[in-house]
mmCIF file of the N, C-alpha and C atoms, coordinates in Angstrom:
data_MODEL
# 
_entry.id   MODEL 
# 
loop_
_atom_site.group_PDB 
_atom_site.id 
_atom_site.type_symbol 
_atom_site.label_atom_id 
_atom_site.label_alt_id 
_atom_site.label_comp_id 
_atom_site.label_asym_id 
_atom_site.label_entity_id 
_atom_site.label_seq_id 
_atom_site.pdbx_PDB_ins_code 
_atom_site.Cartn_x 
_atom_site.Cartn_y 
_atom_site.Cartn_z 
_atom_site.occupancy 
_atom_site.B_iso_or_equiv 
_atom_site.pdbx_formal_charge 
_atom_site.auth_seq_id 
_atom_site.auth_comp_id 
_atom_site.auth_asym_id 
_atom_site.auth_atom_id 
_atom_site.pdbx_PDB_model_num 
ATOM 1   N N  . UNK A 1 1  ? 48.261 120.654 84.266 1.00 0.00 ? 1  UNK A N  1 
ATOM 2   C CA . UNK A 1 1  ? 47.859 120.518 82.877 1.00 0.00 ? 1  UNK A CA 1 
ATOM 3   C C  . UNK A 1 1  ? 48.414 121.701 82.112 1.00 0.00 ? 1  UNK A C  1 
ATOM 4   N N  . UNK A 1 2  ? 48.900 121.349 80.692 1.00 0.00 ? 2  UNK A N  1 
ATOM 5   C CA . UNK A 1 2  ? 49.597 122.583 80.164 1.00 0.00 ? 2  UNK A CA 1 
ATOM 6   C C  . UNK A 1 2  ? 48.934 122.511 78.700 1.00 0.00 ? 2  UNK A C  1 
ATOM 7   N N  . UNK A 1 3  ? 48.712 123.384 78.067 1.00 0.00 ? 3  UNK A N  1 
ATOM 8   C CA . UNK A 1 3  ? 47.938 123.511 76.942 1.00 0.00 ? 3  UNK A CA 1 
ATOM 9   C C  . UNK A 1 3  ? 48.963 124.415 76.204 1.00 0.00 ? 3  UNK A C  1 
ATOM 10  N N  . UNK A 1 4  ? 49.020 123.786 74.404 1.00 0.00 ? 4  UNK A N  1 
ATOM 11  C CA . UNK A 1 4  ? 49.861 125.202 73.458 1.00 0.00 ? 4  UNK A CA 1 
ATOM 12  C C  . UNK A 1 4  ? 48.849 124.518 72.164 1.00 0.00 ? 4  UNK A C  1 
ATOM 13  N N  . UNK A 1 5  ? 49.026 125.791 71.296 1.00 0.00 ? 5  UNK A N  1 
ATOM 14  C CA . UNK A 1 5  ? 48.474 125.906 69.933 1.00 0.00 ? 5  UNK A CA 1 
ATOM 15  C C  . UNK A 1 5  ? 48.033 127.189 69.531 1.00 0.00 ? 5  UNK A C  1 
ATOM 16  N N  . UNK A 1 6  ? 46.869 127.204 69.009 1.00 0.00 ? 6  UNK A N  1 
ATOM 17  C CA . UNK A 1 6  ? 46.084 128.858 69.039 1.00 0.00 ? 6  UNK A CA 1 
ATOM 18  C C  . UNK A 1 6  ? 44.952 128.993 69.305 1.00 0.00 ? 6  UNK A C  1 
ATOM 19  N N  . UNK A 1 7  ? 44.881 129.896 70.321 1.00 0.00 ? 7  UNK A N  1 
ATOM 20  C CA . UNK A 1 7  ? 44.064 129.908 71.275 1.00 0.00 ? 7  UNK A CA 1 
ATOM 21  C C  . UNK A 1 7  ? 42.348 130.791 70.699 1.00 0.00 ? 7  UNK A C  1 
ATOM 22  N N  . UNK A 1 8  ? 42.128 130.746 69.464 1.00 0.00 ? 8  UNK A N  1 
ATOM 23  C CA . UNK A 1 8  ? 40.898 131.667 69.053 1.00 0.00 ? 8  UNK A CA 1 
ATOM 24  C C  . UNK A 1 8  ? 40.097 131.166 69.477 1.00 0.00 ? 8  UNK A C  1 
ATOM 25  N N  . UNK A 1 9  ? 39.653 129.982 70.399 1.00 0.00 ? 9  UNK A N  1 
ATOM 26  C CA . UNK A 1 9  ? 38.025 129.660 70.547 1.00 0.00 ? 9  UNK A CA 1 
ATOM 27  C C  . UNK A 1 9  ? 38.563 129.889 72.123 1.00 0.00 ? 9  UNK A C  1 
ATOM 28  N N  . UNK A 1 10 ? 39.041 129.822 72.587 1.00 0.00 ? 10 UNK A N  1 
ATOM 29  C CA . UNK A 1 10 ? 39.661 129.967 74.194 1.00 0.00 ? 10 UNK A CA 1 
ATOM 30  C C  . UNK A 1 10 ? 40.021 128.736 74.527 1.00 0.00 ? 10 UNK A C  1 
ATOM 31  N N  . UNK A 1 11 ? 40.250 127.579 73.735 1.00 0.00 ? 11 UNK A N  1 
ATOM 32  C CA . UNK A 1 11 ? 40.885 126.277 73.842 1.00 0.00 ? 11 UNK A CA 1 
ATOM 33  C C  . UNK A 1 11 ? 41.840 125.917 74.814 1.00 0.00 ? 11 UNK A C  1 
ATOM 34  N N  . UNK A 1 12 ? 42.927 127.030 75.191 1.00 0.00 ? 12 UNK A N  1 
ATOM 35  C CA . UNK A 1 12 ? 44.093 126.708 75.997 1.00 0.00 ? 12 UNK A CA 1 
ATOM 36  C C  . UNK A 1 12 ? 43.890 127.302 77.329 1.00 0.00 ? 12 UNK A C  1 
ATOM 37  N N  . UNK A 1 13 ? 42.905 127.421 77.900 1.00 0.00 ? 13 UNK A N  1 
ATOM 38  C CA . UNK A 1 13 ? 42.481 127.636 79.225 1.00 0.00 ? 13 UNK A CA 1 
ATOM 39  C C  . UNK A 1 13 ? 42.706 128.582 79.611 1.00 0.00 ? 13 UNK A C  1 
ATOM 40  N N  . UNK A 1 14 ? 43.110 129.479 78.961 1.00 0.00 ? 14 UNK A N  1 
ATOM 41  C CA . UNK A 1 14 ? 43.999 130.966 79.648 1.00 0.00 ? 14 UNK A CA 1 
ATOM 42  C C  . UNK A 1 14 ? 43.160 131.895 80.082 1.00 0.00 ? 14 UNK A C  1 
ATOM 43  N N  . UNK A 1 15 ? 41.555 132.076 79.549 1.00 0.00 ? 15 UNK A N  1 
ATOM 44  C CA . UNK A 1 15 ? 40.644 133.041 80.469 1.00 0.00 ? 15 UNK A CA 1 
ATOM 45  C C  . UNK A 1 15 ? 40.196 134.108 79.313 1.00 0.00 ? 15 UNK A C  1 
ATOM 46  N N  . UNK A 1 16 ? 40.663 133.567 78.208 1.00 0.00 ? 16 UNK A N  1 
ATOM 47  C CA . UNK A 1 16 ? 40.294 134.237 77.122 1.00 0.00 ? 16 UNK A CA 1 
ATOM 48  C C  . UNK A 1 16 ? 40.772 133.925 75.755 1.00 0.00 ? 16 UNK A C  1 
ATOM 49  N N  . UNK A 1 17 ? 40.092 134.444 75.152 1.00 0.00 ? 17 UNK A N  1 
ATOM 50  C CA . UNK A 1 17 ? 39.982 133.965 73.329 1.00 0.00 ? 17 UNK A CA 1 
ATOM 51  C C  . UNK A 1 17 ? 41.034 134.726 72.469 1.00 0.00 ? 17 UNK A C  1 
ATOM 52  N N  . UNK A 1 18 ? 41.851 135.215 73.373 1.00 0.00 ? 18 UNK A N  1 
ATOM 53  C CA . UNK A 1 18 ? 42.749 136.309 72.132 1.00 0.00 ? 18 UNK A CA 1 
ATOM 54  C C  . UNK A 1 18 ? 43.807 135.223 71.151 1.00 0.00 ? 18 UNK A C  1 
ATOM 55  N N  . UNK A 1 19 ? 43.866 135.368 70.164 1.00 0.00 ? 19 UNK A N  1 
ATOM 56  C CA . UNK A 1 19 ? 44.465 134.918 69.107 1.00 0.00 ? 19 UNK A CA 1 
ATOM 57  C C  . UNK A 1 19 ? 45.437 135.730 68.846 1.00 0.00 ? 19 UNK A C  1 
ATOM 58  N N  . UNK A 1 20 ? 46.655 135.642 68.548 1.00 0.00 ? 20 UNK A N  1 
ATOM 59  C CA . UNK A 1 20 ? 47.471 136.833 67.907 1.00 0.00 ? 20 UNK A CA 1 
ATOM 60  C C  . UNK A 1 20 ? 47.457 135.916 66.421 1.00 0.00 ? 20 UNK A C  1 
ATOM 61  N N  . UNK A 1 21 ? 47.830 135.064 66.116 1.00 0.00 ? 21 UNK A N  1 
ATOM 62  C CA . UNK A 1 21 ? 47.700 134.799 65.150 1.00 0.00 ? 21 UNK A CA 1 
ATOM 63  C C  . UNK A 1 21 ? 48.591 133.347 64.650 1.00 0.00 ? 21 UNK A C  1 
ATOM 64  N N  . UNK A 1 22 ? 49.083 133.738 65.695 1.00 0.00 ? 22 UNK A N  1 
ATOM 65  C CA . UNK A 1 22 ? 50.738 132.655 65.864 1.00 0.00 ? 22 UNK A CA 1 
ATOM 66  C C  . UNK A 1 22 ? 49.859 131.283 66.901 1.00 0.00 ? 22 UNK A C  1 
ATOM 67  N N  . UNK A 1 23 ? 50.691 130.475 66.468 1.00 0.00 ? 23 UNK A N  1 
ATOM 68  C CA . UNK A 1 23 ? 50.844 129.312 67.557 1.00 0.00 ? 23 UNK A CA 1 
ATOM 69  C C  . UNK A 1 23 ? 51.470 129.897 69.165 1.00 0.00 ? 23 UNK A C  1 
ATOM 70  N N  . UNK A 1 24 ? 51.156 129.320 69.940 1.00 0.00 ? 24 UNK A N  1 
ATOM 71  C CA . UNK A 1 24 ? 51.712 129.002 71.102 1.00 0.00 ? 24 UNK A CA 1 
ATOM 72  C C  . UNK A 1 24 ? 52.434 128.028 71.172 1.00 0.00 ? 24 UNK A C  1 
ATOM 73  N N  . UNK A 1 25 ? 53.692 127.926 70.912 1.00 0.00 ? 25 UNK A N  1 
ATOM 74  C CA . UNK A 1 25 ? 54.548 126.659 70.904 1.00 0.00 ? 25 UNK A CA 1 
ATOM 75  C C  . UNK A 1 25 ? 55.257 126.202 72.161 1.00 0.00 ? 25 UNK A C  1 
ATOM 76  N N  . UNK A 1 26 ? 55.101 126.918 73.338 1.00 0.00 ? 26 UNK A N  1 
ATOM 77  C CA . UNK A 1 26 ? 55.235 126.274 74.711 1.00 0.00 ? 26 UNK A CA 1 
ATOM 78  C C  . UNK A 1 26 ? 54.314 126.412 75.314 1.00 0.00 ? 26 UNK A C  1 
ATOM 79  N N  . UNK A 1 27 ? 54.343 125.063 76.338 1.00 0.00 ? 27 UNK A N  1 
ATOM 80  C CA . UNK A 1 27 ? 53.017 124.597 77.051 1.00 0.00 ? 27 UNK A CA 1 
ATOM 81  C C  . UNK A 1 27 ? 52.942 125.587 78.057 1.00 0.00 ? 27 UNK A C  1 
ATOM 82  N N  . UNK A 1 28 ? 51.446 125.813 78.509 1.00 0.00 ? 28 UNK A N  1 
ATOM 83  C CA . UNK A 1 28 ? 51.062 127.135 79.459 1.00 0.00 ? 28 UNK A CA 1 
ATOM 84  C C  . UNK A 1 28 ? 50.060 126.280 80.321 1.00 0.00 ? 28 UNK A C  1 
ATOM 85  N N  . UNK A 1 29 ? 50.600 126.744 81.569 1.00 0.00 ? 29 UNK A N  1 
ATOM 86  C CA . UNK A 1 29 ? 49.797 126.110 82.619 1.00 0.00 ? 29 UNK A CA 1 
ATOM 87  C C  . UNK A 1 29 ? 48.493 126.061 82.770 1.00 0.00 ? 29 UNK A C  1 
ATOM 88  N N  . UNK A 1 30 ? 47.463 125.773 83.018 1.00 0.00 ? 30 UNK A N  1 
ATOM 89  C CA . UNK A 1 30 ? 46.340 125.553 83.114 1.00 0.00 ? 30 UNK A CA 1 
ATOM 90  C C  . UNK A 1 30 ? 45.908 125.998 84.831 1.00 0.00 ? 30 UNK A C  1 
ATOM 91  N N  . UNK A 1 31 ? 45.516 126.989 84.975 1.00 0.00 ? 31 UNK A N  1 
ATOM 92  C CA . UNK A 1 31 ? 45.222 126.958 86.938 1.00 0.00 ? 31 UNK A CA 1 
ATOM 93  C C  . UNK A 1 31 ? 43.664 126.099 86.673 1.00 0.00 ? 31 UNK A C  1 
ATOM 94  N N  . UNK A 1 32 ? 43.947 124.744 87.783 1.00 0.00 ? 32 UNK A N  1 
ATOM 95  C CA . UNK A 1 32 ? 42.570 124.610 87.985 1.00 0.00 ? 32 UNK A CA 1 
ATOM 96  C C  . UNK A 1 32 ? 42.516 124.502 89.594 1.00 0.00 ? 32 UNK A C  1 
ATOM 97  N N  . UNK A 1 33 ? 43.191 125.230 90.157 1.00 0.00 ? 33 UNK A N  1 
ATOM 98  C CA . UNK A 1 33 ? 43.382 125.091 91.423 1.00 0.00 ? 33 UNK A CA 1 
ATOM 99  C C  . UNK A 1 33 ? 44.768 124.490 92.282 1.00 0.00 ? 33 UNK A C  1 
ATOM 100 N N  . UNK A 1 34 ? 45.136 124.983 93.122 1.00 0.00 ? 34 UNK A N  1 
ATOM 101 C CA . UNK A 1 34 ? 46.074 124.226 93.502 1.00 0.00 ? 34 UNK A CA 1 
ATOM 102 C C  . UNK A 1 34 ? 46.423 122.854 94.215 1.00 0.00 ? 34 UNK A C  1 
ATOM 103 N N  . UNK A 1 35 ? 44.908 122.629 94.680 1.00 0.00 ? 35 UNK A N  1 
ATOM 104 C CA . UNK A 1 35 ? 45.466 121.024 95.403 1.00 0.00 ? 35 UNK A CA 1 
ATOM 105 C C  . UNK A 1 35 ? 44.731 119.863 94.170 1.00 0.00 ? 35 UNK A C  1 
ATOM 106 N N  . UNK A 1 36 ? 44.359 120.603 93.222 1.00 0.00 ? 36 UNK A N  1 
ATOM 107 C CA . UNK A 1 36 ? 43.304 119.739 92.154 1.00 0.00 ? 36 UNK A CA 1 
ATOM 108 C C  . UNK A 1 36 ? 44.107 118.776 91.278 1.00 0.00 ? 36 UNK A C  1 
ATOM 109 N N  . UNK A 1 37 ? 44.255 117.906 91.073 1.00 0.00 ? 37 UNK A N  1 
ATOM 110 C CA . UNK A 1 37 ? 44.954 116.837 89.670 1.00 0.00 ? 37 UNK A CA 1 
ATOM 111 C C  . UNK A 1 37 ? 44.234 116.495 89.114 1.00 0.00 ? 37 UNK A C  1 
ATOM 112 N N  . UNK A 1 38 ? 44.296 116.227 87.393 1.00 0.00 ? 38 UNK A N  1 
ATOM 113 C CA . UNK A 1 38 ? 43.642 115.892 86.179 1.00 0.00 ? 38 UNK A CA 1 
ATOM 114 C C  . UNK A 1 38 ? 44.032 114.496 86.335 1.00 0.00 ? 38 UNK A C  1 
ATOM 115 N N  . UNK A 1 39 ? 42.630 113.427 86.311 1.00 0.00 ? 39 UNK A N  1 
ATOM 116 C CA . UNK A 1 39 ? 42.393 112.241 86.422 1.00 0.00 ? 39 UNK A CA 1 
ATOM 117 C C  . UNK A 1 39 ? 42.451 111.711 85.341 1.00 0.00 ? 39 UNK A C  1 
ATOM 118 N N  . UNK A 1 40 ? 41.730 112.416 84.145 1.00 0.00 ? 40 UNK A N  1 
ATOM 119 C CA . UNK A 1 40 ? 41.274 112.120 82.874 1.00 0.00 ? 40 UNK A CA 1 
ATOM 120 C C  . UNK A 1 40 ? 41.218 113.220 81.826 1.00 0.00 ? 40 UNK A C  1 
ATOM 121 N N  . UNK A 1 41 ? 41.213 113.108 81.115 1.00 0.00 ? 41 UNK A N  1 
ATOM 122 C CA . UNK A 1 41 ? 40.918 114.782 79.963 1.00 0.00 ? 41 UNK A CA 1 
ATOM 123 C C  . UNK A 1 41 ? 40.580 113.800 78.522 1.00 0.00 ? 41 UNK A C  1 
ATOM 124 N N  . UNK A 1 42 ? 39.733 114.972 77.372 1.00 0.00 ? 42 UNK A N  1 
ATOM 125 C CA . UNK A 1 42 ? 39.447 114.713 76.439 1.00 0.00 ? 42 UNK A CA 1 
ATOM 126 C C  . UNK A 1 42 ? 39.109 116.350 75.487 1.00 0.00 ? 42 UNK A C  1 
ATOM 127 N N  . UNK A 1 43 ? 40.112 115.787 74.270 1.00 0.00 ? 43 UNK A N  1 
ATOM 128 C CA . UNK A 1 43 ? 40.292 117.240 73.464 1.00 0.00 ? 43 UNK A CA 1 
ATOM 129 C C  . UNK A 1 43 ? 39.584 117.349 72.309 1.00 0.00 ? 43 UNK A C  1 
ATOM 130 N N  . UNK A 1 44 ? 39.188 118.414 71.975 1.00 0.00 ? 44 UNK A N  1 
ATOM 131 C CA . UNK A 1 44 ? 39.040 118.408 70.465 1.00 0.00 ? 44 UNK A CA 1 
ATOM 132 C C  . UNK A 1 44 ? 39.486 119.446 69.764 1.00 0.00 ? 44 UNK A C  1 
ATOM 133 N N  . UNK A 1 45 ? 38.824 119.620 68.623 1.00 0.00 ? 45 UNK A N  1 
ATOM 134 C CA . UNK A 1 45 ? 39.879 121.018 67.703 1.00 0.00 ? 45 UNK A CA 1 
ATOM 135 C C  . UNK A 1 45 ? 39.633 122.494 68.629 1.00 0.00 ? 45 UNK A C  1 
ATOM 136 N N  . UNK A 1 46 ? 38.609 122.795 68.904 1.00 0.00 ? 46 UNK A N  1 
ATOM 137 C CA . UNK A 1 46 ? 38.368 124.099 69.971 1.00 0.00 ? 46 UNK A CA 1 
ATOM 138 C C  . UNK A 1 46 ? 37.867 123.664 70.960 1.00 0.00 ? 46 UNK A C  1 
ATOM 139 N N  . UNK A 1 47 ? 38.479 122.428 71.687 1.00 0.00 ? 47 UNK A N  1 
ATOM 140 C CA . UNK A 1 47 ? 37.664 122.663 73.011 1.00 0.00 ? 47 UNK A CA 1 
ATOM 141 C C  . UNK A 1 47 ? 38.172 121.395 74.406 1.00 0.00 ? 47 UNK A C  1 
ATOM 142 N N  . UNK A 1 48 ? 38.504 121.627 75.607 1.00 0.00 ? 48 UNK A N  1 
ATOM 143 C CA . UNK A 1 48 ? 39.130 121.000 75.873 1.00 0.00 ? 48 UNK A CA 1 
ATOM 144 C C  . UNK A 1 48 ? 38.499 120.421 77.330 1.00 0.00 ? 48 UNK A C  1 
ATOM 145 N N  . UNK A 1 49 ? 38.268 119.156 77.705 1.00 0.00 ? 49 UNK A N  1 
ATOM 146 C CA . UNK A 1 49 ? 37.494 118.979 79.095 1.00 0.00 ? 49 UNK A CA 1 
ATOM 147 C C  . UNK A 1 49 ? 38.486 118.171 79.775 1.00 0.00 ? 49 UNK A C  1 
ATOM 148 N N  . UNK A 1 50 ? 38.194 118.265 81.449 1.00 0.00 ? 50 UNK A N  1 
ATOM 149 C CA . UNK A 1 50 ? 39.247 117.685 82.349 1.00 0.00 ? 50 UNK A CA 1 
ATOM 150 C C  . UNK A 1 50 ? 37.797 116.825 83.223 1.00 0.00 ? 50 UNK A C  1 
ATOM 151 N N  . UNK A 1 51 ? 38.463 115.632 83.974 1.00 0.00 ? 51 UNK A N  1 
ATOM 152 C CA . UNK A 1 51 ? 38.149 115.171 84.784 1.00 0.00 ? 51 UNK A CA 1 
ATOM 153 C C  . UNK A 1 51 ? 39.136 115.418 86.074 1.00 0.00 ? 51 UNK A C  1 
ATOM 154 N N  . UNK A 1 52 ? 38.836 115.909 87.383 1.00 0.00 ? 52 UNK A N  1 
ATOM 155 C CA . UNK A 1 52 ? 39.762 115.799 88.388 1.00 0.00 ? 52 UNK A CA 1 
ATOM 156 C C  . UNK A 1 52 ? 39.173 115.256 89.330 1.00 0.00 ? 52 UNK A C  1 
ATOM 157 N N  . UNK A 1 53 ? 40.071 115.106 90.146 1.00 0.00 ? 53 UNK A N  1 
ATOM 158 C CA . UNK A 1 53 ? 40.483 114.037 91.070 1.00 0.00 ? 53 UNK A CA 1 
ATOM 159 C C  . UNK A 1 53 ? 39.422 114.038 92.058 1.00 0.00 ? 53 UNK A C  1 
ATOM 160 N N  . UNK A 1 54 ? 38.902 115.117 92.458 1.00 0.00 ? 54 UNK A N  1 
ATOM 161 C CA . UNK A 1 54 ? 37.426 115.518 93.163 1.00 0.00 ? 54 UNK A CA 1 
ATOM 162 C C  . UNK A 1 54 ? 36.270 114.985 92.342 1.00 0.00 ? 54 UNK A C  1 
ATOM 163 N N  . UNK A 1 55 ? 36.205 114.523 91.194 1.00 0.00 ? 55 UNK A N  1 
ATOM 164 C CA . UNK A 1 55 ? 35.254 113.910 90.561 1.00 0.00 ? 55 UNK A CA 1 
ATOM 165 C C  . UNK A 1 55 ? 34.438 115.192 89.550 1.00 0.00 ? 55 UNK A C  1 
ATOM 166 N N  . UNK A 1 56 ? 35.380 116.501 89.515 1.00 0.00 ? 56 UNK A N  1 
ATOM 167 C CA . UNK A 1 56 ? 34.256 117.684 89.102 1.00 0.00 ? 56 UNK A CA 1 
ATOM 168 C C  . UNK A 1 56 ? 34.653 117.837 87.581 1.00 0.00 ? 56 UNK A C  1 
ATOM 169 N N  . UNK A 1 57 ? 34.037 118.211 86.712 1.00 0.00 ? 57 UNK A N  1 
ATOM 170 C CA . UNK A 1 57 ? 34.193 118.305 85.399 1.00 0.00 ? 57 UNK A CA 1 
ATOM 171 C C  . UNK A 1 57 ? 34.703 119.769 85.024 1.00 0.00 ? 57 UNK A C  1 
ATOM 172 N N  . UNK A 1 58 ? 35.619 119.722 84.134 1.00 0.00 ? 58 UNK A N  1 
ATOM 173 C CA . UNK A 1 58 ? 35.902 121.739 83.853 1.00 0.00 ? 58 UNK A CA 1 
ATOM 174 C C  . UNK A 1 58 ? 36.412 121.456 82.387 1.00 0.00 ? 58 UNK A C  1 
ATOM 175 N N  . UNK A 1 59 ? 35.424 122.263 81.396 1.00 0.00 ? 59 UNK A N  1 
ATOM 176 C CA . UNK A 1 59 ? 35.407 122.181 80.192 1.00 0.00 ? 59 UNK A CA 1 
ATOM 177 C C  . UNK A 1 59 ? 35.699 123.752 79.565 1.00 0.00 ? 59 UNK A C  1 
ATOM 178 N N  . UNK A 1 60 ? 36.502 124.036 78.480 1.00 0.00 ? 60 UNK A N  1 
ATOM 179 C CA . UNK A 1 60 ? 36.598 125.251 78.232 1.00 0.00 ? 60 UNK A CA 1 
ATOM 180 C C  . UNK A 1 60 ? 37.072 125.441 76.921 1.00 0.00 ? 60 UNK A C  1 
ATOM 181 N N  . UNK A 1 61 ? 36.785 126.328 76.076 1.00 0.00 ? 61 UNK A N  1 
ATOM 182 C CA . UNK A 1 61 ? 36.881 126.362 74.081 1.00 0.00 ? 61 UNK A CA 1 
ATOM 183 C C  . UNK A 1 61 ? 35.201 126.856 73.774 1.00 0.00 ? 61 UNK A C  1 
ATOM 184 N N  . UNK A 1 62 ? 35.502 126.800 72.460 1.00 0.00 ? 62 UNK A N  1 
ATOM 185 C CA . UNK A 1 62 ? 33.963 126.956 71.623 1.00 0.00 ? 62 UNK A CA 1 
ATOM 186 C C  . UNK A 1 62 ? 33.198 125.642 71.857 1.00 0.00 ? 62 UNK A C  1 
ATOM 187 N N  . UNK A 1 63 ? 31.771 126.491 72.290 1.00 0.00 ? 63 UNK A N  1 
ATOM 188 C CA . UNK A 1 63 ? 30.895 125.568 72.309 1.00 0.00 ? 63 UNK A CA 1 
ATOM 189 C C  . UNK A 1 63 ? 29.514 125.729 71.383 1.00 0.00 ? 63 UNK A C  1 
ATOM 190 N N  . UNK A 1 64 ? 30.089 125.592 70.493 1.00 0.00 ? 64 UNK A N  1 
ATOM 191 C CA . UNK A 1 64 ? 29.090 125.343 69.008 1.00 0.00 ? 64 UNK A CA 1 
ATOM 192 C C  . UNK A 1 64 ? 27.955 124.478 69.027 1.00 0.00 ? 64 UNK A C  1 
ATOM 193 N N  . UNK A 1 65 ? 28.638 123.173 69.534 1.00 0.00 ? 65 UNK A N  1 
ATOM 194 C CA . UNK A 1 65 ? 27.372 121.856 69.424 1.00 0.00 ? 65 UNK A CA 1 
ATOM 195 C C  . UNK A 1 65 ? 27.338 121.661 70.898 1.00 0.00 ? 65 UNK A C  1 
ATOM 196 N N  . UNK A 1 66 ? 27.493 122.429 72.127 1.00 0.00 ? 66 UNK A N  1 
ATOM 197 C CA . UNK A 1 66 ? 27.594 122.270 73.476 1.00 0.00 ? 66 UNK A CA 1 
ATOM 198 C C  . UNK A 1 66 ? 28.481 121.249 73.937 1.00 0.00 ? 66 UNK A C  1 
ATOM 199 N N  . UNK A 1 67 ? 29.343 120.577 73.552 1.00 0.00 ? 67 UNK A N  1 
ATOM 200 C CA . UNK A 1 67 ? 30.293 120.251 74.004 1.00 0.00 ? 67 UNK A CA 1 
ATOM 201 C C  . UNK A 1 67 ? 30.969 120.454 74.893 1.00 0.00 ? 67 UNK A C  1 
ATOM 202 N N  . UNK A 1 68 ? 31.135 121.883 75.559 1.00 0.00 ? 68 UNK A N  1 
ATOM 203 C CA . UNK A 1 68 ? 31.805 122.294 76.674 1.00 0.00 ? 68 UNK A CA 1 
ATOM 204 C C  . UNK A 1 68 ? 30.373 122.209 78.007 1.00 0.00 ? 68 UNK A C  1 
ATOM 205 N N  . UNK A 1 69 ? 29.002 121.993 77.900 1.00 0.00 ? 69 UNK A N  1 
ATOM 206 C CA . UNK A 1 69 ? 28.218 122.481 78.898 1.00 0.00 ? 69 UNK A CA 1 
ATOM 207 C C  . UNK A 1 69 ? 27.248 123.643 78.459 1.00 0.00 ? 69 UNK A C  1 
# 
């Protein structure tokens, strides 16, 4: 899974919220493990959830209205 845009709510999975200010205009890997594959996913403006292949849920961005968990 590869995530780009700007990352201020921690949207693009990277392990943190830093913003420089700019877009991210190439896609950046996502570690969710190495033997793991994304079955399903669902995005929104800050916040991004995966379904994998193990059946486990991993959600990550601002969670304002709990959306992420």
């Amino acid at each position: 899974l590869a995530c780009w845009g700007v990352n201020a709510e921690g949207q693009l999975g990277q392990g943190n919220m830093t913003n420089t200010g700019d877009w991210l205009y190439s896609p950046n890997a996502v570690d969710l493990g190495t033997t793991r594959k994304v079955v399903d996913l669902a995005v929104g403006v800050a916040h991004t959830c995966v379904i994998l292949d193990n059946g486990s849920l991993m959600c990550w961005g601002r969670n304002g209205y709990g959306q992420v968990g």
